[in-house]
Structures are given as structure tokens and as C-alpha cells.
C-alpha positions as semicolon CSV with decimal commas, in nm:
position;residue;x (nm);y (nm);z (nm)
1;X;-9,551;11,055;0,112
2;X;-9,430;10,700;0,007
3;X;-9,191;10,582;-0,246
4;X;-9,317;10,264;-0,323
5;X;-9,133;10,282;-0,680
6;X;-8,868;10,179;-0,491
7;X;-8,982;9,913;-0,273
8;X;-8,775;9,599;-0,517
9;X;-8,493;9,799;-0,466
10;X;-8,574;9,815;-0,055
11;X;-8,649;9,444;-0,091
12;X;-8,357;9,349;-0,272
13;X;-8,155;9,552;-0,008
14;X;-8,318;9,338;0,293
15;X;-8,199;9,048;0,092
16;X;-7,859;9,143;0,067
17;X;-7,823;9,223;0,441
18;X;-7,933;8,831;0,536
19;X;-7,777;8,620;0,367
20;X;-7,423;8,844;0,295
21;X;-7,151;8,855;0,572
22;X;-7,148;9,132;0,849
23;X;-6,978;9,400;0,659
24;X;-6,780;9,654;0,889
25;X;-6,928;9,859;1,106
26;X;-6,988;10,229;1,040
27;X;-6,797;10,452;1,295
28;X;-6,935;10,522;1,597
29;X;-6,891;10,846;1,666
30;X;-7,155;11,110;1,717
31;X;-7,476;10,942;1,894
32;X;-7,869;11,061;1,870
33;X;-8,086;11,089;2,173
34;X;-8,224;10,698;2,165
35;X;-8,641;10,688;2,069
36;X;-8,760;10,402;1,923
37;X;-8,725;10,645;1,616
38;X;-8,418;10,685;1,585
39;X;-8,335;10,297;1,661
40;X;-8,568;10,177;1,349
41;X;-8,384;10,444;1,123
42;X;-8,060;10,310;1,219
43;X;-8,189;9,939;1,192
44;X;-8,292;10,026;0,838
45;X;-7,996;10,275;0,727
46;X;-7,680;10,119;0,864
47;X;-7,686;9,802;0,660
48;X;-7,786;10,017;0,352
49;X;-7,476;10,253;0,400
50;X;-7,284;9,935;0,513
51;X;-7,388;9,723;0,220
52;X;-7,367;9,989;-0,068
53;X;-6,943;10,094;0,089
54;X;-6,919;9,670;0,052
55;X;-7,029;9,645;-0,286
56;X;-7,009;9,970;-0,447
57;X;-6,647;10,023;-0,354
58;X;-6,716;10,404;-0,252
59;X;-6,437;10,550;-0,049
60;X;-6,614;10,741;0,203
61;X;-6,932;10,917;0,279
62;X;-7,143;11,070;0,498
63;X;-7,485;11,061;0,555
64;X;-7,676;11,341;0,862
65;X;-8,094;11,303;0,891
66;X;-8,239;11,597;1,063
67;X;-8,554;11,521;1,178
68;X;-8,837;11,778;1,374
69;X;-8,554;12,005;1,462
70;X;-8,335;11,729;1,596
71;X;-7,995;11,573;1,445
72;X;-8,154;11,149;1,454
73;X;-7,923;11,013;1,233
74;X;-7,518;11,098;1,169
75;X;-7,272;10,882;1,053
76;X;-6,943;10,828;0,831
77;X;-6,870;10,519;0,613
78;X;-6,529;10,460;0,480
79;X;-6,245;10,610;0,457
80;X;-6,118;10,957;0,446
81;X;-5,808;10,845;0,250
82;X;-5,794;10,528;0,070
83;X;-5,420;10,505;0,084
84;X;-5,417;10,555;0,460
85;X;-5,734;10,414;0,586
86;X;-5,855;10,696;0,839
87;X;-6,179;10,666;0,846
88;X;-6,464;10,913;0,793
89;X;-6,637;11,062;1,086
90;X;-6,951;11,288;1,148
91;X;-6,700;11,567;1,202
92;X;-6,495;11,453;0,905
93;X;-6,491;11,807;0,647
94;X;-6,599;11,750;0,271
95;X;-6,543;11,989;-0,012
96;X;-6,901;12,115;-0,084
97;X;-6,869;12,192;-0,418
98;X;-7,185;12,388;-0,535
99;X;-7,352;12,382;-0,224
100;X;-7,175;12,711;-0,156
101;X;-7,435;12,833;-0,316
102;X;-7,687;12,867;-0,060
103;X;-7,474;13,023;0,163
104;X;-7,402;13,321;-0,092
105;X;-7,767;13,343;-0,137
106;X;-7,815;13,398;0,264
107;X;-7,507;13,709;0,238
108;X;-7,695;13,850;-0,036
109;X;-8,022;13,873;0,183
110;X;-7,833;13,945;0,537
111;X;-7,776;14,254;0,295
112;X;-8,053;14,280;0,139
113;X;-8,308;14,304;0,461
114;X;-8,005;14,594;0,549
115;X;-8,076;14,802;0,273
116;X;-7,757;14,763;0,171
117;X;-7,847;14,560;-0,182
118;X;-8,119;14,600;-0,398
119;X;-8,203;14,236;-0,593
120;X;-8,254;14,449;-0,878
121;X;-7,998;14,679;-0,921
122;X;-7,766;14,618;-1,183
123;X;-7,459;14,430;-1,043
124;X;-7,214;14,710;-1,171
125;X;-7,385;14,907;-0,974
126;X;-7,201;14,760;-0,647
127;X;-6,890;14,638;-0,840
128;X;-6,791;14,940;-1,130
129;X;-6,537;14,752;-1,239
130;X;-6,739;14,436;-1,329
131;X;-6,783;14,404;-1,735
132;X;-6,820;14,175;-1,987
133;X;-6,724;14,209;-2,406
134;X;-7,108;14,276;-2,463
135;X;-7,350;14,585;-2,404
136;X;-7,574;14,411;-2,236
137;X;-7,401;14,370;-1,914
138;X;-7,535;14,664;-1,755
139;X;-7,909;14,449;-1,714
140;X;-7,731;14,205;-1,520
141;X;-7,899;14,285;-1,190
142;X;-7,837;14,097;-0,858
143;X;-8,162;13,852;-0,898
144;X;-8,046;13,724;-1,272
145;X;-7,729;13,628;-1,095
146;X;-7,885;13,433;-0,820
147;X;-8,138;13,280;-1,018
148;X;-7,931;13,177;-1,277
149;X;-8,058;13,353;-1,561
150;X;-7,791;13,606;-1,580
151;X;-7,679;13,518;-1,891
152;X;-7,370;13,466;-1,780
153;X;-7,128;13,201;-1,895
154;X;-7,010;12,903;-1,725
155;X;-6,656;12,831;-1,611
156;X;-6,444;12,609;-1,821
157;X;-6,128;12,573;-1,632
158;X;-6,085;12,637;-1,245
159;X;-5,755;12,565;-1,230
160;X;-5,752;12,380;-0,933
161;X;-5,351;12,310;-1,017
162;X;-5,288;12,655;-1,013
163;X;-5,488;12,759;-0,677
164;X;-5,420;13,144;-0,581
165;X;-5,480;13,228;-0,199
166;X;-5,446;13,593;-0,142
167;X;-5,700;13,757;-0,073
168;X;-5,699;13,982;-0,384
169;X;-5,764;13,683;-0,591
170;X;-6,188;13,708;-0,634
171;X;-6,166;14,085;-0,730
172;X;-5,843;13,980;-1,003
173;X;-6,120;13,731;-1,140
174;X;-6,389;13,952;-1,146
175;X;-6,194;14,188;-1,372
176;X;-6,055;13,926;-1,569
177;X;-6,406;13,834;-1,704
178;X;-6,409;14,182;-1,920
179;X;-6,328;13,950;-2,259
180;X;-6,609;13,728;-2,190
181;X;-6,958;13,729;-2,402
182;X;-7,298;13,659;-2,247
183;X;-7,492;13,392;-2,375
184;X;-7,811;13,544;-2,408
185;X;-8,024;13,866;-2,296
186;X;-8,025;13,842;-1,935
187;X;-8,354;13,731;-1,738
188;X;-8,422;13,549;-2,039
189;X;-8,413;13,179;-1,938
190;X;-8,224;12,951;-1,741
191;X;-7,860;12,865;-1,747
192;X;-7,643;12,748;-1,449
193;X;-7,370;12,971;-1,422
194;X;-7,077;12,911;-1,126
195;X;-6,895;13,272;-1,278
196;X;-7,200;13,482;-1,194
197;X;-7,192;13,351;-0,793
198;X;-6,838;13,428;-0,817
199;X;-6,901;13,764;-0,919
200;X;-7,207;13,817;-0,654
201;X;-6,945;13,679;-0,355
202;X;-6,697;13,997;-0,507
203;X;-7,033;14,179;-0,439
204;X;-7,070;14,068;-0,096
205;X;-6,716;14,172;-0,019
206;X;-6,705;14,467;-0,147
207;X;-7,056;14,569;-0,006
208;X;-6,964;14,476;0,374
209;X;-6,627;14,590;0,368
210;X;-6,460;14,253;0,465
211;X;-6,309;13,930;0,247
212;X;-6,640;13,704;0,135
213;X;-6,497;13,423;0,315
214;X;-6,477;13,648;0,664
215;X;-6,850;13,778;0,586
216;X;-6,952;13,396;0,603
217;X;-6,749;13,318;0,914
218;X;-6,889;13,590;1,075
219;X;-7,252;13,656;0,953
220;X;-7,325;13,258;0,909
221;X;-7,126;12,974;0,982
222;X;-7,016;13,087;1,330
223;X;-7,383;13,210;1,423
224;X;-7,470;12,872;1,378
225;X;-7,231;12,741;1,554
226;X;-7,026;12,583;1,234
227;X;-6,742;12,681;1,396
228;X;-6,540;12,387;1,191
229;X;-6,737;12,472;0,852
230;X;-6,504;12,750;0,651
231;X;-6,499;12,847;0,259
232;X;-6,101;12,888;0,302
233;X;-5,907;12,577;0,236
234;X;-5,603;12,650;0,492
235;X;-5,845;12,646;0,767
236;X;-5,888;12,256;0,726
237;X;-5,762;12,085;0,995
238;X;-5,524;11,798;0,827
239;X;-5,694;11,552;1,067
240;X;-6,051;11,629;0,948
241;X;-5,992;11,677;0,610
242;X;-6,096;11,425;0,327
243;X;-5,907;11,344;-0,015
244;X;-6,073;11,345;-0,314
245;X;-6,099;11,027;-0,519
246;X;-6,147;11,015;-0,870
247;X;-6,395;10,741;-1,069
248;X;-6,125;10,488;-1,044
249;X;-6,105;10,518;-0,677
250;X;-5,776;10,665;-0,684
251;X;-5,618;10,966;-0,491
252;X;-5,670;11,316;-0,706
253;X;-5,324;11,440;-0,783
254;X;-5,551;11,787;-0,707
255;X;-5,758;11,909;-0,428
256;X;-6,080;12,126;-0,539
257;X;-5,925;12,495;-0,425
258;X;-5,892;12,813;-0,595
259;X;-5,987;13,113;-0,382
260;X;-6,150;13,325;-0,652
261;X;-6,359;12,990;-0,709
262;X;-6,501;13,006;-0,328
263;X;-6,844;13,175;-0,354
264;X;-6,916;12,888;-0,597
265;X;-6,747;12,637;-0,482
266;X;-6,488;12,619;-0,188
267;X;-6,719;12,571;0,178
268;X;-6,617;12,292;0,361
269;X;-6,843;12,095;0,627
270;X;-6,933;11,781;0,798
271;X;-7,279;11,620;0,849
272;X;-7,295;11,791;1,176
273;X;-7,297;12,144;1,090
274;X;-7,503;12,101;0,785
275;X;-7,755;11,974;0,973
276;X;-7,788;12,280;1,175
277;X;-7,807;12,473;0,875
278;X;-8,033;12,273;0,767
279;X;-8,252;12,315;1,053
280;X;-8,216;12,727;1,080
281;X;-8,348;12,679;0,667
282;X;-8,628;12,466;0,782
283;X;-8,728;12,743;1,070
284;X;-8,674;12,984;0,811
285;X;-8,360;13,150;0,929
286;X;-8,340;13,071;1,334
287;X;-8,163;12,809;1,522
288;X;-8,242;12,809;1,885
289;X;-8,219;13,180;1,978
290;X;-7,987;13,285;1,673
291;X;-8,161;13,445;1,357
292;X;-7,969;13,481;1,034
293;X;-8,280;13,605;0,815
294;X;-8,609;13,725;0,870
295;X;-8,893;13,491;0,753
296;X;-8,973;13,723;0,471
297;X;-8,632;13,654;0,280
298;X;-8,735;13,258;0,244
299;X;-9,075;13,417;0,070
300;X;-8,801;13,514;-0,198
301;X;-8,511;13,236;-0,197
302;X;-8,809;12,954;-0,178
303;X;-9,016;13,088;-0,467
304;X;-8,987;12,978;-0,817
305;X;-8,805;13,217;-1,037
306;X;-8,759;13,024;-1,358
307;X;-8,839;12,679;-1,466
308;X;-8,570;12,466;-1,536
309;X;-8,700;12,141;-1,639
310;X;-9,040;11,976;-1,606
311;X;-9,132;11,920;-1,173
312;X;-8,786;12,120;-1,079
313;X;-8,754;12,502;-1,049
314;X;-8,488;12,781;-0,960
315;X;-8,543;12,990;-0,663
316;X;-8,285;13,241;-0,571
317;X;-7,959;12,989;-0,513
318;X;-8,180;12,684;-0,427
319;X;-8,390;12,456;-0,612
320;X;-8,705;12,351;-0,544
321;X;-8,929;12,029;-0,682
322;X;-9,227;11,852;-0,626
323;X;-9,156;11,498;-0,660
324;X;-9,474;11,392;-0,540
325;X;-9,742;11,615;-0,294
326;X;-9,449;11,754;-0,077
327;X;-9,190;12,052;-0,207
328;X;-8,830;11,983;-0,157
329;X;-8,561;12,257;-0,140
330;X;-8,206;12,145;-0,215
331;X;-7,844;12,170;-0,380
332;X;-7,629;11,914;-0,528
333;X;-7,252;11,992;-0,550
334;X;-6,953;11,790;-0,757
335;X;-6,629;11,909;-0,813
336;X;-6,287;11,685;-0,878
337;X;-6,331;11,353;-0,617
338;X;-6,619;11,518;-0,404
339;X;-7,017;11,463;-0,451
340;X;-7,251;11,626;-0,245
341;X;-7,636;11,648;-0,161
342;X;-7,824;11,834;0,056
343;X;-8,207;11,841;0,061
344;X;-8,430;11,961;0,275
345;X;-8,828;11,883;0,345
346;X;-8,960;12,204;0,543
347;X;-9,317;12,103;0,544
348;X;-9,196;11,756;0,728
349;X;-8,919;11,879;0,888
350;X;-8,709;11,629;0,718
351;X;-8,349;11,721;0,553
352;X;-8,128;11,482;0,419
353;X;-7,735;11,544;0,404
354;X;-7,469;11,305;0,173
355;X;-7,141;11,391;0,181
356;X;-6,863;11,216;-0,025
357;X;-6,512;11,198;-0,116
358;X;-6,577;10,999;-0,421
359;X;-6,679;11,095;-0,762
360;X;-6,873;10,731;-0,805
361;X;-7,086;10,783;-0,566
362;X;-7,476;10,929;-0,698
363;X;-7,590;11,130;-0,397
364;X;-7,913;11,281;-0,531
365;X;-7,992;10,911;-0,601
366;X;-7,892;10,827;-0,218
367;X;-8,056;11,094;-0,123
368;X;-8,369;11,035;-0,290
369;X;-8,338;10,624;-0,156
370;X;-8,289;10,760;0,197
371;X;-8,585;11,000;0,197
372;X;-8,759;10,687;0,080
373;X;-8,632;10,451;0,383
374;X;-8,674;10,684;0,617
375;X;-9,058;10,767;0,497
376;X;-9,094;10,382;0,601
377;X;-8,952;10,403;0,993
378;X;-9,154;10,760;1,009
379;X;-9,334;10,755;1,371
């Protein structure tokens, strides 16, 4: 697949890279096993990344390639704080924004394939308490939710200056939704809905028994060995943590956190561990000899449920296009000073992760550039 559309822009890129001054170095950091490979994608990508910090004026970013199973690219660009100048690493931790998704998608089907959920039982089924101030909440089953077409309405203020921590704070929101109306039937259509994975990560903890973020640690992130990845803000190391920025490039007087937000919102990574999330996805749920799902749950999270625009569908927490003859599967995330993008390839074994602590930067556009460049180093 090639992306000649954007060869003027690759051109003009080349163009910039001659005849400007050397622009900083990324950070060396995390290295690739060298192939001639690998050297050609970093001949191509680190005067991109350099170029577009330089002129841009993004604060920090950072960009993992996962490649046939192995990690060929990983870098950070900028800095993790632009009023003390750390820079970003690969193990530098993002806020993920929506990208949590995903990850409550996998819980649901840990519990699914362990009889323990049913995609289409109604949600107050697992959570009696759950209601909303119209009769039709009862046909809100566990699919609608994940698929976004719930009904369910979107959340207007997470009060990100108000976080809570405690552990009783995503059941508290759950019940708190009882004055809220549905926006239409449910299973109807399509409408992106952050309150309905909020609700389906109450369902996952009250289902296993433990706190959502704990079922993650456990079931996912440490499996995979994401052993620095967590959905709970006070587990951020202070030295690996980034600060949001906001479009002016300043500091956020807020950070992105509100426990009874974290099923939609509140999983923190680095370029590292997403990539091997990306590659247990792409094997369709192993990495080396650890298996988080069965192969049969990706013939249900990778298959179109609803159509939300023209090329781009919804499975159950991803979405999934056809740009050209090859099917991506991905998730975009923004919340206050954080952008995210994470896309994955399976037929090529090709994901692409962006990570930033910026709010200017675009990163399905990066992303979309970089599966572009890197289509023109491919072996």
C-alpha cells in the first residue's frame, strides 16, 4: 500500500532537512536490534520528528513502530515539561485519554470467554443499581455500550479540578447518572459515548470482585509485561510523568484525573508498552507465551458493528477503516494537554503509536504521515 497523496508533503520534508540547521537530536534512549530496516526508518523518521518539534513548536511526543512482532522504531522528542526542560523518553508515561478504551473492551471479553458476561444481557442485569430518567434503559445491553450505540449520553464536565480518588468513586458515578435521559432507542445508531465505558468498567468491577483499575493490572497490563502502564494516576512515577500543555503551549493549571473517569479515560503508558500491546492485538491476544484472549474474541472486537461515517466503522471499543486495500484497527484519545494515536495494521504487522503532551499536536494526521514514510523504507 502506498501513499503517494502525500509524496509533496515527503518532498517538501526532504527539503527542509537540507538546507535547515541540524535541529536537536531526539533522545537516545531505547535502541532497536540494527537491520538495514530499521536504519532507513530512522534515516527517514528522525528528521521528520526532529523537523516538525523545530517548527511546529510541539512540546513533546512520542512516536513507537512495531514492526513483524518486533519494537524497530521508539523514540521521544521534546520535552516532558516545558518549564523544566526534562525531556521525553521511550519510557516517558502519557495520559491516554480514550485509548482506555480498548483495554475495557479486552476485561469485558477476559469475562466474556468466562461465562461470566453475556454481550447481550442488559447492563442492569450485572449492575441493579444502574438507571437512567427513561424506560428504555433496561435494552441497554453490554454490546450497545461497547459499540457505542447505547444511546447513552456523552459527558459534559469531568471535573478534572475536582478529581475524587477513593475507590468508591466509579460506583458513586454510576448511580449518579439516574437523572440522565438517553438520546435515542438503544442499538439504534451510532453515538460516541465516554459515560457508557464508564458504566461497563463499574461492570467489570463489580463482576470480578476487585477495583477496575486492579482487574487491568492484573488481567492485562502486568501479563504483558506493562508493568509501568496503570489507569490510577498516583501510581505515576513523578520522574516519568508528562505535563499537559494546552494550545498555547502553556502548562495546564489541571492534570486529566478523575477516578470515576478511568475506564474512559485515565491509562497511562509509554511507547514501549503500547507496543507490546500492540503486538499481543496483532497476534490476536498472545505475546510470547502469555495469552490474554482467545482468537475467537478478535472475530467480535474486529468486526463492524455500526457504521459511523463513510470508509470508518465501530467494532466493539475499536475502530476499524479501510483507507485504501488494507484494514486498520485503531483509537485516538484527547483529553486537556494530551493527544494520542494508536493504530494498528494486523494484516502487515505494522502498528503505529503517537503519544503527546500537547494539545497542538494532530496525531491521527502523524500517524497517518508515518504509516506513509514507513510504507517507503518497507524491506
Amino acid at each position: 500500500m502506498k501513499f503517494r497523496r502525500l509524496f509533496p508533503l515527503f518532498v517538501g520534508l526532504i527539503l527542509i532537512v537540507l538546507f535547515l540547521p541540524a535541529c536537536a537530536a531526539p533522545q537516545p534512549d531505547w535502541k532497536p536490534e540494527k537491520s538495514d530496516f530499521n536504519t532507513a526508518l530512522e534515516e527517514i523518521l528522525d528528521p521528520f520528528f526532529s523537523i516538525y518539534i523545530e517548527k511546529v513548536g510541539i512540546t513533546g511526543f512520542a512516536v513507537g513502530v512495531v514492526k513483524d512482532n518486533k519494537i524497530v522504531y521508539a523514540k521521544g522528542f521534546g520535552v516532558r515539561d516545558f518549564e523544566t526542560q526534562e525531556p521525553v523518553t521511550v519510557y516517558s508515561l502519557f495520559h491516554m485519554a480514550s485509548i482506555s478504551k480498548p483495554f475495557v473492551a479486552a476485561a469485558i471479553m477476559q469475562l466474556v470467554e468466562q461465562g461470566k458476561i453475556n454481550l447481550d444481557e442488559p447492563v442492569v442485569s450485572y449492575l441493579p443499581y444502574f438507571k437512567l430518567d427513561d424506560e428504555r434503559f433496561n435494552e441497554i445491553t453490554v454490546r450497545y455500550m461497547l459499540s457505542h450505540v447505547s444511546g447513552m449520553p456523552r459527558a459534559m464536565d469531568y471535573h478534572w479540578d475536582q478529581p475524587e480518588y477513593d475507590e468508591g468513586a466509579l460506583e458513586r458515578y454510576v448511580r449518579s447518572l439516574a437523572d440522565q435521559k438517553l438520546l435515542f432507542t438503544p442499538g439504534e445508531k451510532f453515538s460516541y459515548s465516554n459515560v457508557a465505558y464508564e458504566v461497563l468498567g463499574d461492570v467489570i468491577a463489580k463482576v470480578s470482585g476487585q477495583p477496575f483499575e486492579n482487574y487491568e493490572k492484573v488481567n492485562i497490563l502486568t501479563p504483558l509485561g506493562m508493568d509501568q502502564s496503570t489507569f490510577l494516576k498516583e501510581e505515576v512515577p513523578p520522574e516519568l510523568e508528562t505535563t499537559p500543555h494546552l494550545d498555547e503551549g502553556i502548562v495546564s493549571d489541571v492534570y486529566p484525573y478523575n477516578r470515576p473517569h478511568a475506564p474512559s479515560s485515565t491509562l497511562h503508558s509509554n511507547v514501549l508498552e503500547m507496543s507490546y500491546w500492540a503486538i499481543a492485538n496483532m497476534n490476536r491476544g498472545t505475546l510470547n507465551e502469555t495469552r490474554i484472549l482467545s482468537e475467537s474474541s478478535y472475530d467480535l472486537l474486529w468486526t463492524p458493528h455500526e457504521q459511523v461515517q463513510t470508509g470508518i466503522s465501530i467494532g466493539l471499543g475499536w475502530f476499524l477503516q479501510t483507507p485504501e486495500e488494507v484494514d486498520w484497527v485503531y483509537h485516538d484519545g484527547g483529553d486537556v494537554g494530551f493527544r494520542t494515536s494508536f493504530t494498528m495494521l494486523p494484516e502487515e504487522s505494522l502498528a503505529v503509536t503517537i503519544l503527546a503532551n500537547d494539545e497542538r499536536l494532530n496525531p491521527r494526521s502523524m500517524a497517518d504521515i508515518v504509516i506513509g514514510l514507513i510504507h517507503d523504507v518497507e524491506p
